[in-house]
DOROGU-974982 format. One record per residue (C-alpha): x, y, z; residue in one letter. Coordinates in steps of 0.1 Angstrom, whole numbers, plus 5000, padded with zeros to 4 digits. Each point is the difference from the previous one (the first is absolute). Last residue first. Layout:
<rs>
<c1 X c2 Y c3 Z resn a>
...
</rs>
This chain:
<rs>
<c1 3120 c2 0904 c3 4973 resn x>
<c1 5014 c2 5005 c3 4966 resn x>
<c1 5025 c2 4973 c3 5004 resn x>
<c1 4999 c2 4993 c3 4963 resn x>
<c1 4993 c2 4967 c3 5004 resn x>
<c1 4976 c2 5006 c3 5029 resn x>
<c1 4978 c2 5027 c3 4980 resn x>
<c1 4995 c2 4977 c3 4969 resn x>
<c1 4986 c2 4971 c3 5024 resn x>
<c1 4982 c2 5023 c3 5019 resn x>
<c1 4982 c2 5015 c3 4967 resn x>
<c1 4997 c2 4964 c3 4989 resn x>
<c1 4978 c2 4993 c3 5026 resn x>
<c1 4993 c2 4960 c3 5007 resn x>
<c1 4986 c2 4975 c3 4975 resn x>
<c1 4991 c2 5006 c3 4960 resn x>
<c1 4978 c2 4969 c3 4989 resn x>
<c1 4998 c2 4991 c3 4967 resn x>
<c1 4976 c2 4980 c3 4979 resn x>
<c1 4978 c2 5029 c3 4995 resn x>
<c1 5018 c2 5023 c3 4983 resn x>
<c1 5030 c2 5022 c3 5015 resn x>
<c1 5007 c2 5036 c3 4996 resn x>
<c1 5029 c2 5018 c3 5024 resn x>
<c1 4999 c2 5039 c3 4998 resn x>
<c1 5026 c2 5027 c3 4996 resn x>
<c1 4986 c2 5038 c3 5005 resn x>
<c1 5017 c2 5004 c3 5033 resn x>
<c1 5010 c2 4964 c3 5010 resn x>
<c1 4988 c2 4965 c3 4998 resn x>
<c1 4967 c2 5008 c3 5000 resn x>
<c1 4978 c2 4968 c3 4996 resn x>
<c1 4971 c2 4984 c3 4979 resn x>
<c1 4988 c2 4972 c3 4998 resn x>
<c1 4981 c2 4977 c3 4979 resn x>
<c1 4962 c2 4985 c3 5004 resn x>
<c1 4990 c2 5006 c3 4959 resn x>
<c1 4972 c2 5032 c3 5012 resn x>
<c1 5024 c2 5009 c3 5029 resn x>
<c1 5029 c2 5009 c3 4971 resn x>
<c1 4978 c2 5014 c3 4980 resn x>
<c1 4991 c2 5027 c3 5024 resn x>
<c1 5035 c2 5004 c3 5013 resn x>
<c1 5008 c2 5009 c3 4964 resn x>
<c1 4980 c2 5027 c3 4994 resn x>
<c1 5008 c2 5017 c3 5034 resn x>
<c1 5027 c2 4994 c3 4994 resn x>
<c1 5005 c2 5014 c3 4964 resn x>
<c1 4980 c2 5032 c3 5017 resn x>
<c1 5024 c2 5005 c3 5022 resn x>
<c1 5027 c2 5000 c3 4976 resn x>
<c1 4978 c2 5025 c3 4976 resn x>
<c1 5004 c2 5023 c3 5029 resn x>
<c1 5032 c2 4998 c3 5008 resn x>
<c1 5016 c2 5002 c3 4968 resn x>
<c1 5021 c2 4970 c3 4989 resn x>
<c1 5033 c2 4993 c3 4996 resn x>
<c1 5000 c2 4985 c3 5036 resn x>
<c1 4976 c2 4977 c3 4997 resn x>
<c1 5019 c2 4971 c3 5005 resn x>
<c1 4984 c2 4963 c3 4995 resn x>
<c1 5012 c2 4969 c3 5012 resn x>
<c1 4978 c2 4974 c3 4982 resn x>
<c1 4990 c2 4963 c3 5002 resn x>
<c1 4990 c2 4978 c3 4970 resn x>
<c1 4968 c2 4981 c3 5008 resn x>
<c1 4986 c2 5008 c3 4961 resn x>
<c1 4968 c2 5022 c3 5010 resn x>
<c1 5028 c2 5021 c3 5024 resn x>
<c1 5024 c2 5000 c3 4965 resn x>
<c1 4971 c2 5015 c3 4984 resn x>
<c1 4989 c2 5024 c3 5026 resn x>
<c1 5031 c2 5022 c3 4997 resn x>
<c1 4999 c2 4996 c3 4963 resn x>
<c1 4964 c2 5015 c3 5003 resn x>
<c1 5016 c2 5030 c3 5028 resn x>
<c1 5026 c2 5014 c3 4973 resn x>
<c1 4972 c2 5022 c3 4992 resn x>
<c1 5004 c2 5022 c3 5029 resn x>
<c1 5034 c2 5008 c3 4995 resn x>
<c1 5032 c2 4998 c3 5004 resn x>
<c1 4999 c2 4964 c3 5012 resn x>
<c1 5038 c2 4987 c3 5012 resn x>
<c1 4995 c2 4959 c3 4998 resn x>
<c1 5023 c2 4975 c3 5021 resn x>
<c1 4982 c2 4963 c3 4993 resn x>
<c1 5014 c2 4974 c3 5021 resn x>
<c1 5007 c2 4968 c3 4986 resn x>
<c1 4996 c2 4967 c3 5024 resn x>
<c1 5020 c2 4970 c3 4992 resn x>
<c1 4983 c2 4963 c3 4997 resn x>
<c1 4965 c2 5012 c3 4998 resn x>
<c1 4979 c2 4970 c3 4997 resn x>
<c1 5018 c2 4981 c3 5023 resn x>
<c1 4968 c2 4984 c3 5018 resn x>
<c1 4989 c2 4980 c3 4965 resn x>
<c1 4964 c2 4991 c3 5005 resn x>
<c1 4989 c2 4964 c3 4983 resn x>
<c1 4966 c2 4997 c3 5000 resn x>
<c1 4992 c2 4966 c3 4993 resn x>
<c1 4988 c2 4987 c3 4968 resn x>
<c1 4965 c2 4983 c3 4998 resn x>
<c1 4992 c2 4966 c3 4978 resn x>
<c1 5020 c2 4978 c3 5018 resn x>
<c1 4986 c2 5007 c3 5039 resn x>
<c1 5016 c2 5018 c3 5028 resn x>
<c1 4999 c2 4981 c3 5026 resn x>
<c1 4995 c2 5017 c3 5033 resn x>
<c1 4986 c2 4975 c3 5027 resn x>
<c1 5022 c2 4977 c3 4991 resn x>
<c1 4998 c2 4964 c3 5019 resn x>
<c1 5025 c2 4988 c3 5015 resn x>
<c1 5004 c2 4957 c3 4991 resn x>
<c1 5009 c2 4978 c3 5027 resn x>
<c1 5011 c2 4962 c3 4992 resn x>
<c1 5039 c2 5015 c3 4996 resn x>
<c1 4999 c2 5016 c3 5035 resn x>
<c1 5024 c2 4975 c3 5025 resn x>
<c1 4999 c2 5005 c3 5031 resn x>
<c1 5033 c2 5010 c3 5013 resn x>
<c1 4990 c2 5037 c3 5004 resn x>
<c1 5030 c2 5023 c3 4992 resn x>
<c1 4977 c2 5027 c3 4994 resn x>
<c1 5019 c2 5025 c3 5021 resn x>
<c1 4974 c2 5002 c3 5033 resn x>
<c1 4999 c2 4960 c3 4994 resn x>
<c1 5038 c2 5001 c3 5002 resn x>
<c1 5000 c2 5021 c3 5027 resn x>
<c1 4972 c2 4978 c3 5017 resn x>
<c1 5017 c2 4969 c3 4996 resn x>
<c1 5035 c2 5016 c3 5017 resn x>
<c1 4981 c2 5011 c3 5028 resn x>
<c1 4984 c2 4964 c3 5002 resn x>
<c1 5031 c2 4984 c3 4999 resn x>
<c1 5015 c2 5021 c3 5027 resn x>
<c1 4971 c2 4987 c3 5022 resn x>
</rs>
């Protein structure tokens, strides 16, 4: 009986002791001569550059846009500016933004988080912010 444990652990393993040399796999997937294969690098971005821009105005939104078109991330602080033409750059901006499938997040009063497509932004920042500083 123990040696029909021990054959089926090495069976379950692949340690069959039949021999497999007469038995040829066929592959379903060959790729043939004349075709390259797609070859995807996953460490495309190696290190991760942030983007901190401080818009003074309006205009200031095209270069904004840019680096968003170019999957570069942003911190932006719109503190120098006036209220209303702040409002109206996110407004802008948060229009854009949905059109190529980014994100966009307050950080903190008139500071905002901008991300394109290919990355996420997880949790709230705001609570994150607040719990450093033990504003809570």
């Amino acid at each position: 009986m123990a040696a029909k444990v021990i054959e089926r652990l090495m069976n379950f393993f692949g340690f069959d002791e039949q021999e497999d040399e007469g038995i040829e796999e066929k592959v379903e997937n060959e790729i043939p001569f004349n075709k390259k294969p797609k070859i995807v690098n996953i460490h495309t971005q190696s290190q991760i550059k942030v983007i901190i821009l401080k818009p003074e105005n309006f205009e200031q939104a095209q270069t904004i846009l840019d680096n968003i078109k170019n999957k570069k991330p942003m911190i932006i602080d719109l503190q120098n500016m006036e209220r209303n033409d702040a409002q109206r750059l996110i407004d802008f901006l948060s229009g854009a933004i949905f059109a190529l499938n980014g994100e966009i997040k307050k950080i903190a009063n008139s500071i905002f988080l901008i991300v394109p497509d290919n990355f996420d932004i997880s949790g709230d920042i705001q609570d994150e912010v607040d719990s450093m500083f033990n504003l809570k």
